[in-house]
C-alpha positions in Angstrom: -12.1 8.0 110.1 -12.9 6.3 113.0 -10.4 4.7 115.1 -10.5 1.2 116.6 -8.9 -0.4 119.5 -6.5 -3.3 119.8 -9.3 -5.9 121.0 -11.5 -4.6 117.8 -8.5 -5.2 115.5 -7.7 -8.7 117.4 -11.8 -9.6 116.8 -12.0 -8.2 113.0 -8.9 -10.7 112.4 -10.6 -13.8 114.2 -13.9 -12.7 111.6 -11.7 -12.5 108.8 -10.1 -15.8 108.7 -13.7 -17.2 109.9 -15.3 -15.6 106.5 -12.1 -16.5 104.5 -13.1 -19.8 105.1 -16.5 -19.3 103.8 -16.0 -17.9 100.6 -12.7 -20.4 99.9 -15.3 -23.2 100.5 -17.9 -22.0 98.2 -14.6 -21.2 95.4 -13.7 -25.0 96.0 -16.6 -27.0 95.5 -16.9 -24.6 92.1 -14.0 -25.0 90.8 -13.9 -28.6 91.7 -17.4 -28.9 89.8 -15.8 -26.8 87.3 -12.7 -29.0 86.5 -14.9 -31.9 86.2 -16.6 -29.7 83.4 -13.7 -29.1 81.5 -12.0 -32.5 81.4 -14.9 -33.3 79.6 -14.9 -31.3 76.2 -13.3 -32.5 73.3 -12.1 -29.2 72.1 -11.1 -25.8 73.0 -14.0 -24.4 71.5 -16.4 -26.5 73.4 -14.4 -24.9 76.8 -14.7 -21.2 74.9 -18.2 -21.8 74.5 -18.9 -22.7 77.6 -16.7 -19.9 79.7 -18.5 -17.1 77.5 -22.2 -18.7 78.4 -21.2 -18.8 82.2 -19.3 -15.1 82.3 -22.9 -14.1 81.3 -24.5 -16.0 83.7 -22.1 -14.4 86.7 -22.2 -11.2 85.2 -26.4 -11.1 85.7 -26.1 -12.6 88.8 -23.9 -10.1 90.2 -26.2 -7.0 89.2 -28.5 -8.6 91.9 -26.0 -7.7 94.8 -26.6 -5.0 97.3 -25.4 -1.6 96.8 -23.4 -2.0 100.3 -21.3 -4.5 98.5 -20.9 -3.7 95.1 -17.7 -1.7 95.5 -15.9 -4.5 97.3 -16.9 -6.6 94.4 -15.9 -4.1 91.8 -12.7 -3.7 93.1 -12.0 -7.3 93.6 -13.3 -8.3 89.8 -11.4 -5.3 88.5 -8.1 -5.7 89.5 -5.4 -3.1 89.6 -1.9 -2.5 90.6 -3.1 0.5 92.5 -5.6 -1.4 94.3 -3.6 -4.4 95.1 -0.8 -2.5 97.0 2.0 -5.4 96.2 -0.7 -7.9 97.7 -0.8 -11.5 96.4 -4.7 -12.5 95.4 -5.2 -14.3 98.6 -3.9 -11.0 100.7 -6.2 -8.6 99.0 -9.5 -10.5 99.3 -8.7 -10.6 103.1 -8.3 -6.5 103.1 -11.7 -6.3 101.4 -13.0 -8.9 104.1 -11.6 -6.5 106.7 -12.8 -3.2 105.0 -15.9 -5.2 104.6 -16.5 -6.1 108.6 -15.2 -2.8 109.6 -18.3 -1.4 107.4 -20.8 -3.6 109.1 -19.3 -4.9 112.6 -19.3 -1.9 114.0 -22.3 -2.5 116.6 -20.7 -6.1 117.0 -17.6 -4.5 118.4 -19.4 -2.7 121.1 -21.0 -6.1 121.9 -17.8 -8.4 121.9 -16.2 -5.7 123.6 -18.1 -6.5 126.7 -17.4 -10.0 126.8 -13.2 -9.9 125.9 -11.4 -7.4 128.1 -7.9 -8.3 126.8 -6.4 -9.7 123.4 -5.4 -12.8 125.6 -9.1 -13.8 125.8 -10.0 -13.7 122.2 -7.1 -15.5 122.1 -7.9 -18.5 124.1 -10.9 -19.2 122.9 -11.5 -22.3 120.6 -11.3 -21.7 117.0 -14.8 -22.6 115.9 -16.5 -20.3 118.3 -15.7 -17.7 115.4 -18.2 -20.0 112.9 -20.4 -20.2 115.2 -21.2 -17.0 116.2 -21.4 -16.4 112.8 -23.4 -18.7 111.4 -25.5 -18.2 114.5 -26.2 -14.9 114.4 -24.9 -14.2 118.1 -23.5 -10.9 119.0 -25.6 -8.7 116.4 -24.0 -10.7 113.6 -26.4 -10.6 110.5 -25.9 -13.6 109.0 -28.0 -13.2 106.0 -26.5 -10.5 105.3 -22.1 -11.6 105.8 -23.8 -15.2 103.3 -24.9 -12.8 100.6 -21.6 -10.8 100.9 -19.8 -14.8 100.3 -22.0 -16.0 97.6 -21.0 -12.9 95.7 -17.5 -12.4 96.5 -17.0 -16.5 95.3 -18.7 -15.6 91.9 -16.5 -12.5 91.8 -13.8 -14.9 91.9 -15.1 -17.7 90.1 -15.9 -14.7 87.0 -11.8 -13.9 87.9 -11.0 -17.0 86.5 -13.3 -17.8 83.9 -12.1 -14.1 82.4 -8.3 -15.1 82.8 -9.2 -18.3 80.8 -10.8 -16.5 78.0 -7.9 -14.2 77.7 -5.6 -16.6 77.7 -7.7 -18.6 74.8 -8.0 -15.4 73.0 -4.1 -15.0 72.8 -3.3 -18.3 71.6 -6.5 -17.9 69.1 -5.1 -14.6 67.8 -1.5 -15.7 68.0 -2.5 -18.6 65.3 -5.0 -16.1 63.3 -7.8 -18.4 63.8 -10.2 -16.2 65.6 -12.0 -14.7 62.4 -14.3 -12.6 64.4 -11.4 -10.9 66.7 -9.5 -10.2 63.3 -12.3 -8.7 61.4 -13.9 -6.9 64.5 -10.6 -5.4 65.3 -9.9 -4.1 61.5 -13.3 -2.6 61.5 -11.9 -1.1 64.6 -8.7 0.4 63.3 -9.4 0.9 59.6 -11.9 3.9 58.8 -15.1 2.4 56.9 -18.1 3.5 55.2 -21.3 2.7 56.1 -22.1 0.6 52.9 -18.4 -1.1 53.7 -20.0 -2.0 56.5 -23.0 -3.0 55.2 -21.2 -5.2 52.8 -19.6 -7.0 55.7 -22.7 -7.4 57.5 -24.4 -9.2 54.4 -21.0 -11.0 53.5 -21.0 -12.8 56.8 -24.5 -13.2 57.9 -26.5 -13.6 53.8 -29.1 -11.3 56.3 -30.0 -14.5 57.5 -32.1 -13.9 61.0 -30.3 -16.6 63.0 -27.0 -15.4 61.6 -27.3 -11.9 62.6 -28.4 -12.3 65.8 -25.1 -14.9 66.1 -23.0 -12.4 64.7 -24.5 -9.4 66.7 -23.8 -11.8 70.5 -20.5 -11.8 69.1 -19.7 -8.5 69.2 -21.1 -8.5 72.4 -18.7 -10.7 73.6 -15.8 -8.9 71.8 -16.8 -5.3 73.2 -16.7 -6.7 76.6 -13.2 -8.1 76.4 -11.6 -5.1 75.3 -13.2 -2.8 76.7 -12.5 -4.7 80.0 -8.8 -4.6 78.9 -8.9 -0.8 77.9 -10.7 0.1 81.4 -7.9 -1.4 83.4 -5.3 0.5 81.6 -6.5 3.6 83.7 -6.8 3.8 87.0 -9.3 5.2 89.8 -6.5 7.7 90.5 -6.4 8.7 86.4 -9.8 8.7 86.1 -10.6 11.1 89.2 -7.6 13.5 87.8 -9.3 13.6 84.5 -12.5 14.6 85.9 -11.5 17.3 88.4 -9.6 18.7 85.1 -12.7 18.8 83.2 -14.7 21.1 86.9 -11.5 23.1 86.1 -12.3 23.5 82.4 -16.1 25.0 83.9 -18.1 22.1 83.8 -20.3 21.4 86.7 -21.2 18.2 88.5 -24.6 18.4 86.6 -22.7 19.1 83.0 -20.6 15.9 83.7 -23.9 13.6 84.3 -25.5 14.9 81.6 -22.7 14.1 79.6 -22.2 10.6 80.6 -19.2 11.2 82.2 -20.6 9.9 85.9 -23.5 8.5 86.9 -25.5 8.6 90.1 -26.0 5.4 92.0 -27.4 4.8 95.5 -25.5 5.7 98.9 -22.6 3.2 99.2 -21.4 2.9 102.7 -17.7 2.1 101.6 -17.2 5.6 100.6 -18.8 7.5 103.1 -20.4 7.5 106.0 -22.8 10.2 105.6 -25.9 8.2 104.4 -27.0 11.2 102.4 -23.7 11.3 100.2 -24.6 10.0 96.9 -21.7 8.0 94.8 -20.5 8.7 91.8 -19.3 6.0 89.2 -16.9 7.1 86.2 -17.4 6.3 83.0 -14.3 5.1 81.7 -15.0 5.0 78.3 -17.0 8.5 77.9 -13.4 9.9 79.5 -10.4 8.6 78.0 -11.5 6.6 74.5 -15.0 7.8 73.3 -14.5 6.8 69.9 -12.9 3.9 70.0 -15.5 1.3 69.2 -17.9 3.8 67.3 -17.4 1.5 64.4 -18.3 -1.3 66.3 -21.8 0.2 67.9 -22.1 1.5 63.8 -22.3 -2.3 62.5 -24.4 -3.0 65.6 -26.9 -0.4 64.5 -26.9 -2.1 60.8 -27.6 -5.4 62.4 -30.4 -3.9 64.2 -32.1 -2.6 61.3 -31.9 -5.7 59.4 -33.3 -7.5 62.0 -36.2 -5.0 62.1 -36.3 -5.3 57.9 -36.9 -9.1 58.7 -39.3 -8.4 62.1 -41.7 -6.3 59.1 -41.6 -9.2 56.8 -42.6 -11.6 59.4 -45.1 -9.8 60.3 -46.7 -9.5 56.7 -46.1 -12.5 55.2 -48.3 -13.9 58.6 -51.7 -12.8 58.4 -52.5 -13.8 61.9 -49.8 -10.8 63.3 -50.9 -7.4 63.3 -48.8 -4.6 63.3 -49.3 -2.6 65.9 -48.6 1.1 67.0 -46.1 1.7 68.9 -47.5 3.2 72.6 -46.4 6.8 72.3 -45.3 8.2 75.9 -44.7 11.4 77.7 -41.3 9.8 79.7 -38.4 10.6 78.0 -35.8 7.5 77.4 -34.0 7.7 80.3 -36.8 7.2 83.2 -38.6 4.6 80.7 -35.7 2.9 80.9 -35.3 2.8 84.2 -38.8 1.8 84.9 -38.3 -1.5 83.1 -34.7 -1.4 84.9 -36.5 -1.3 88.3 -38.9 -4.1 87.4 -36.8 -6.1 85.6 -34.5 -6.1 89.0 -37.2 -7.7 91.0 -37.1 -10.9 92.6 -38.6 -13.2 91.8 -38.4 -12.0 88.0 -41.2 -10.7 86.5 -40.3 -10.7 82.2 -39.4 -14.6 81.3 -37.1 -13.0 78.9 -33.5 -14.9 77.5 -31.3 -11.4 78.6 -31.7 -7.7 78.6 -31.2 -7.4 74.9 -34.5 -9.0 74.3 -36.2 -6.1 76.9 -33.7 -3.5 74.8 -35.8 -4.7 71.6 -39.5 -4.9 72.9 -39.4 -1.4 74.3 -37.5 -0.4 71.3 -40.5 -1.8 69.0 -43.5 -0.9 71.4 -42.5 2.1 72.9 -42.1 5.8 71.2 -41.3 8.8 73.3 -41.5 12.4 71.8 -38.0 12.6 70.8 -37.9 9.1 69.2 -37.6 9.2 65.2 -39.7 6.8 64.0 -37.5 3.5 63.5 -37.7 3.5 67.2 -35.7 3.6 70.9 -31.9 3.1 70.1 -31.4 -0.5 72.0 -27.8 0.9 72.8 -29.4 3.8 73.8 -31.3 1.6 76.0 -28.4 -0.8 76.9 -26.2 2.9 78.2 -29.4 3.9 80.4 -29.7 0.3 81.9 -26.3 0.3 83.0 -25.8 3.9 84.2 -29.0 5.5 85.2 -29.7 9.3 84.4 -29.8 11.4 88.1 -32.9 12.7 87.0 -34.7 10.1 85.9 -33.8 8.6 89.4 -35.0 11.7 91.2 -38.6 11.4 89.0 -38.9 7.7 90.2 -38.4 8.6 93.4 -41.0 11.0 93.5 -43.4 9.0 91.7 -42.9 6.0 94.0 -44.1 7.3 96.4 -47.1 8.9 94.9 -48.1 5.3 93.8 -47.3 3.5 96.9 -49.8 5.9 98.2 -52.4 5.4 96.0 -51.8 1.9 96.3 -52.6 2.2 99.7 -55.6 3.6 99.3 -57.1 0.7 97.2 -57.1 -1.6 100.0 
């Protein structure tokens, strides 16, 4: 690791108190507009309502940060005791800020390093130099980039909050046994069921009414994310890479555990490494310590599905002016049509004018075939998994095929 002088440690500090400042700014005038927000609903529902629609909001809008960040934000939305070190809040968000301008300061050092000769110097110089050599760009500073790095470390901490709020709503819900959809969800969870149980539940609470199932089906959504938030956080990084070095003792290979699920490949992240052709490896939590835990859960999902599909048919007869049409069969297997829409749907300025990803999940599900698809279709979990962990290999045939077609592209100019 590389080693840093005292002046470089004296300038990192000025630069985190200076960016400190940013992103505490930005959490203010939230949670000031935030506040105002709440005091205005007349019930706890109306709050509920509203912190699940804006968790969904944060959660999209942090899928849009840069690769070089994602860690720090992952670590700071998914707070351990392991990771926090005995820290307050306020403590570890400044280690991340340091971690974060060790990462990319490194050529402003060198700079700086030529103006300050002593600690005394950085010192004596007036406070808001800091901001503005920020905010200014001087020194090598890219300011674009340390603003995108605040914008999403204040939603990271804005999503915190709203997450502690729902938690705290669910307890007092379930404590008084009025949250009907935890109770049922979590008995479908713990209590073995058939599938025409299942069924029964599914046309018990929704009369296979569209609207209803599609209600009912967002809330599960909304339940699978809580807890298995609060299952991931039992374990931690430490837990997680013991339990996958046991399974490369058991024989398995790096290759055997992404084709299992139990990593996935994502870009080079400078955090870990700093050999740019070092790939990172994300574990999936679930895959390794409680694969079957919500298996009932993605079961009534799948009944949901179909009924919707029942009633998509329907539609589609009882209007004459909708044709039915074939599904377009393809020679890309799930995985890298996945992440073809992945990729596009990523762009900016967005391309589909679609509500969320679940939408996307069901067009490709009920326009796309592949060869191994049966014929009711693309999973849309199957789908959801390959959105949110994308196959190495499907990455590595993108990559060739990029370039082949910026290529071509080329060539029609």
């Amino acid at each position: 690791m590389e080693e840093y002088s005292k002046i470089d440690i004296a300038l990192i500090d000025k630069f985190i108190v200076t960016i400190d400042e940013f992103i505490s700014l930005k959490i203010n005038g939230q949670t000031d507009k935030d506040k105002m927000l709440f005091s205005s609903f007349v019930n706890e529902e109306e709050k509920s309502d509203y912190t699940k629609a804006e968790i969904k909001k944060m959660q999209k809008k942090l899928t849009k940060c840069s690769p070089d960040i994602a860690e720090f934000i992952r670590c700071y939305i998914n707070l351990s005791e392991f990771d926090m070190q005995d820290d307050s809040l306020d403590e570890f968000r400044k280690r991340l800020i340091k971690n974060f301008l060790f990462q990319e300061f490194n050529d402003v050092l060198e700079v700086l390093n030529m103006k300050f000769k002593s600690i005394q110097e950085i010192d004596d110089i007036y406070e808001l130099f800091w901001e503005e050599a920020t905010v200014e760009g001087y020194y090598g500073i890219d300011y674009v980039f340390v603003s995108h790095f605040v914008k999403y470390m204040a939603i990271a901490e804005r999503l915190n909050t709203f997450k502690s709020f729902l938690q705290y709503h669910k307890e007092e819900t379930e404590s008084e046994d009025t949250n009907e959809i935890y109770t049922l969800l979590n008995t479908i969870r713990n209590k073995d069921h058939t599938d025409l149980q299942l069924y029964n539940i599914v046309k018990e609470r929704t009369q296979l009414n569209k609207d209803a199932l599609q209600y009912f089906y967002k809330d599960i959504e909304m339940y699978l994310f809580g807890e298995k938030d609060d299952l991931e956080g039992n374990y931690s990084e430490d837990a997680a890479e013991q339990a996958i070095e046991d399974l490369k003792a058991k024989g398995h290979t790096k290759d055997d555990l992404l084709g299992l699920g139990y990593i996935s490949k994502y870009p080079k992240n400078r955090i870990l490494s700093d050999d740019s052709n070092l790939p990172t490896y994300y574990i999936n939590k679930e895959k390794l310590f409680f694969p079957l835990e919500f298996f009932p859960i993605y079961q009534l999902q799948g009944l949901i599905n179909a009924e919707l599909s029942k009633i998509q048919e329907k539609e589609q007869l009882v209007n004459p002016q909708t044709k039915c049409t074939p599904k377009l069969k393809t020679d890309l297997s799930v995985p890298q049509l996945a992440l073809l829409f992945k990729m596009i749907n990523d762009l900016k300025p967005k391309i589909f004018n679609t509500k969320s990803d679940a939408e996307l999940f069901r067009f490709i599900s009920a326009n796309f075939q592949t060869k191994k698809s049966s014929e009711k279709g693309i999973s849309t979990q199957k789908l959801r998994n390959e959105f949110n962990t994308p196959n190495l290999k499907a990455i590595e045939f993108w990559e060739k095929h990029l370039r082949t077609m910026i290529s071509e592209s080329r060539k029609l100019k």
